[in-house]
SEDREN-409013 format. One record per atom (N, C-alpha, C): residue in one letter; y, x negated, z negated. Coordinates in steps of 0.1 Angstrom, whole numbers. Atoms other than C-alpha are relative to their C-alpha. Layout:
<recs>
<A,<Y,X,Z>>,
...
</recs>
This chain:
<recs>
<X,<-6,-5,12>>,
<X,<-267,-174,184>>,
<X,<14,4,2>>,
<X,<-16,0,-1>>,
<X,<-235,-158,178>>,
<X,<12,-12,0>>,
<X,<-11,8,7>>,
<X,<-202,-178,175>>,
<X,<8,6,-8>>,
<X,<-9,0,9>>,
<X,<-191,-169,142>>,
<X,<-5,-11,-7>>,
<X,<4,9,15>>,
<X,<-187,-189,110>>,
<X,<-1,7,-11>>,
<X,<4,-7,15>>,
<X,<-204,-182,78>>,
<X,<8,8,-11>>,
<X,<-4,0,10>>,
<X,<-178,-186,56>>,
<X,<14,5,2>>,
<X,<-6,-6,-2>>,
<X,<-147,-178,72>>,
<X,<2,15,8>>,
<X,<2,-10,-10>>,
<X,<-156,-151,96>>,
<X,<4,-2,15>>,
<X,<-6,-1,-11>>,
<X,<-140,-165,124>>,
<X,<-10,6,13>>,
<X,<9,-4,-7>>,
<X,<-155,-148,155>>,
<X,<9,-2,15>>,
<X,<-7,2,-9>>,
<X,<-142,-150,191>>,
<X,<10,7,4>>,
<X,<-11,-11,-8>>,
<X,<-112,-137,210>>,
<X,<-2,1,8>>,
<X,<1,0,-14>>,
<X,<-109,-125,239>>,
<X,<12,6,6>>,
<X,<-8,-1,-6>>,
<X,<-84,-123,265>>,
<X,<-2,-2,16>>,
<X,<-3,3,-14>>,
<X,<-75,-133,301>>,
<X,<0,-15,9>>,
<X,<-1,15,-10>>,
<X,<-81,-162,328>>,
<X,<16,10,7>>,
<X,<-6,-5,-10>>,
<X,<-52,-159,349>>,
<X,<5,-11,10>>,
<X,<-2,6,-12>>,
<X,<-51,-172,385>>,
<X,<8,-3,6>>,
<X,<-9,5,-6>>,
<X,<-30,-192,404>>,
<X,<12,13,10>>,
<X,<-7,-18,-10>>,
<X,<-22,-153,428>>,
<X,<4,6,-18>>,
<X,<-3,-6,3>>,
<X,<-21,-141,394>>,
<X,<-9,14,-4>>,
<X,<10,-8,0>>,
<X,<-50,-120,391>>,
<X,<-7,-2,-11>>,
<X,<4,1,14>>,
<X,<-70,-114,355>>,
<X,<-12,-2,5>>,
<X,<15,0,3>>,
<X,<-105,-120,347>>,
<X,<0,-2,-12>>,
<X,<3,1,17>>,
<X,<-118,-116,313>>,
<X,<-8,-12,-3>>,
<X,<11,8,10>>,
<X,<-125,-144,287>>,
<X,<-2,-1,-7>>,
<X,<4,-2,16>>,
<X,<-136,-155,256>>,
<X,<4,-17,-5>>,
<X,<-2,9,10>>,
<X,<-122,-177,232>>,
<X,<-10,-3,-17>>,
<X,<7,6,14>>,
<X,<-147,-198,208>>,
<X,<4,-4,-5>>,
<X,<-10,5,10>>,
<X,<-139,-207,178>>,
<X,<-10,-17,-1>>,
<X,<6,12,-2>>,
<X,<-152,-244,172>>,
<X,<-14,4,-10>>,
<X,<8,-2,7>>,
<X,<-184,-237,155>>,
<X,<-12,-16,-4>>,
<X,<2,11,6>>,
<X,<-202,-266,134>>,
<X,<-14,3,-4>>,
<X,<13,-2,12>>,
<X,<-240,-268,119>>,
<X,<-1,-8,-6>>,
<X,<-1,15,10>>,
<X,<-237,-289,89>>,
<X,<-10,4,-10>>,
<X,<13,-2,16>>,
<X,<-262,-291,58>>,
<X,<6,-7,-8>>,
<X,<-4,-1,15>>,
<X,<-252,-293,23>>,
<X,<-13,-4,-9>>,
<X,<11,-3,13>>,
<X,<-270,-300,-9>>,
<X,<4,9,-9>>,
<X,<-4,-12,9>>,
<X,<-270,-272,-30>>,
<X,<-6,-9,-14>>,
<X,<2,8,9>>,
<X,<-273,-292,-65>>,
<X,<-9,13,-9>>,
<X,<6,-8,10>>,
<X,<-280,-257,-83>>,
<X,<-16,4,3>>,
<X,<11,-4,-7>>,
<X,<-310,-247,-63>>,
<X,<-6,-14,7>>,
<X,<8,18,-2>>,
<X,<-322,-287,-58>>,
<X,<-5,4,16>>,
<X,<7,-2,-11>>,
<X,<-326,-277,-22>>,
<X,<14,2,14>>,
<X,<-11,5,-11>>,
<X,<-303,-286,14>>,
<X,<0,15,2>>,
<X,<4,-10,-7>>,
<X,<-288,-255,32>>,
<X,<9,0,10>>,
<X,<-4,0,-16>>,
<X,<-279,-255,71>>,
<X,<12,12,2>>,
<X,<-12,-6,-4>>,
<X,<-245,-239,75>>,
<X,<6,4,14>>,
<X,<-6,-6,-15>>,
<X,<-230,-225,106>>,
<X,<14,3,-1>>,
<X,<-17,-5,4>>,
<X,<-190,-228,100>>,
<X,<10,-6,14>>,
<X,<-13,2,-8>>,
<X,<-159,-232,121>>,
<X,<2,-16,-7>>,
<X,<-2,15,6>>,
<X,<-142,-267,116>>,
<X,<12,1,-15>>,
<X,<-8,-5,9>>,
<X,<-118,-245,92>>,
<X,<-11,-4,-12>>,
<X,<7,3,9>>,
<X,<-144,-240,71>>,
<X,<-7,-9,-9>>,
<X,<5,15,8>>,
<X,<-156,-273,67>>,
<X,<10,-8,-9>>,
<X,<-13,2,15>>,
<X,<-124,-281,52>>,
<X,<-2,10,-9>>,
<X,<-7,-8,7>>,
<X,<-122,-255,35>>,
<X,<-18,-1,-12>>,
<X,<3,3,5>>,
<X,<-156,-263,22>>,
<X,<-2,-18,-9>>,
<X,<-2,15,10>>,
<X,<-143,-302,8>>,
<X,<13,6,-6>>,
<X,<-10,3,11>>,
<X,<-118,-286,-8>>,
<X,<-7,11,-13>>,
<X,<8,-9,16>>,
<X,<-141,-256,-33>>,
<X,<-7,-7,-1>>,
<X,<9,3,5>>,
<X,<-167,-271,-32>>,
<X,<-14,3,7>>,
<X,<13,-7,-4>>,
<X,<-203,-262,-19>>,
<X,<0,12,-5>>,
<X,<5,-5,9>>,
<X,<-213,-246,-47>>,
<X,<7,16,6>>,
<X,<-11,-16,3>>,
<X,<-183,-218,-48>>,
<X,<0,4,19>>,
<X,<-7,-10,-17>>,
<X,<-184,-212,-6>>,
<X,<-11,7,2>>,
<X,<14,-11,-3>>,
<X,<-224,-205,-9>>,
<X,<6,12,-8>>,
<X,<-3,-13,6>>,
<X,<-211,-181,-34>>,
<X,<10,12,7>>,
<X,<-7,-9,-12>>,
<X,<-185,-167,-9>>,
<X,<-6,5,12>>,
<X,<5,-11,-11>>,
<X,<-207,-162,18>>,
<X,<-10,6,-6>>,
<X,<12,-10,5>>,
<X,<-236,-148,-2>>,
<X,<8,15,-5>>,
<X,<-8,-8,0>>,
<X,<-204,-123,-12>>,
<X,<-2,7,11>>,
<X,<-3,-7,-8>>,
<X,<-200,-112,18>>,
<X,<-14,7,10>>,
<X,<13,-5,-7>>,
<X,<-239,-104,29>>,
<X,<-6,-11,6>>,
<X,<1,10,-12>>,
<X,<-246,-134,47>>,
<X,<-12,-8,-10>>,
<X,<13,7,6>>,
<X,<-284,-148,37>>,
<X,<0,-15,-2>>,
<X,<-3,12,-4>>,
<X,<-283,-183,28>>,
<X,<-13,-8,-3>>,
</recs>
C-alpha cells in the first residue's frame, strides 16, 4: 500500500542519504502512517482508517464524524 494518509494527505518526501565521502543516494521520507478503526455512529458500522499520526490528532479533536466527511470530500472511498 501507498504511504499516504487519508485525511491529511501526507505523502512521502524525498531527498538524499549522504555519505560519510559525501556522495548522494536517493531517499524517501515516510510519513508515520497508522491503521486505526473508528465507529462511525451515523452509519452503525466501524471504518479502518489509514492516517498519519497528525491525523489522528487531528481526528480527537473534530471528531470522526466531520473527518469521514473530509476525506469522502476529497474522493477518498470510505
Amino acid at each position: 500500500m501507498s504511504a499516504h494518509c487519508m485525511l491529511t494527505g501526507a505523502r512521502p518526501g524525498f531527498g538524499n542519504r549522504i555519505s560519510h565521502s559525501h556522495r548522494r543516494t536517493s531517499r524517501r521520507f515516510d510519513p508515520n502512517i497508522q491503521s486505526k478503526r473508528y465507529w462511525l455512529a451515523s452509519e452503525g458500522r466501524q471504518v479502518r482508517l489509514r492516517l498519519s499520526t497528525k491525523g489522528i490528532k487531528t481526528v480527537d479533536v473534530i471528531g470522526v464524524e466531520a473527518a469521514v466527511a473530509r476525506i469522502r470530500a476529497r474522493g477518498v472511498r470510505v
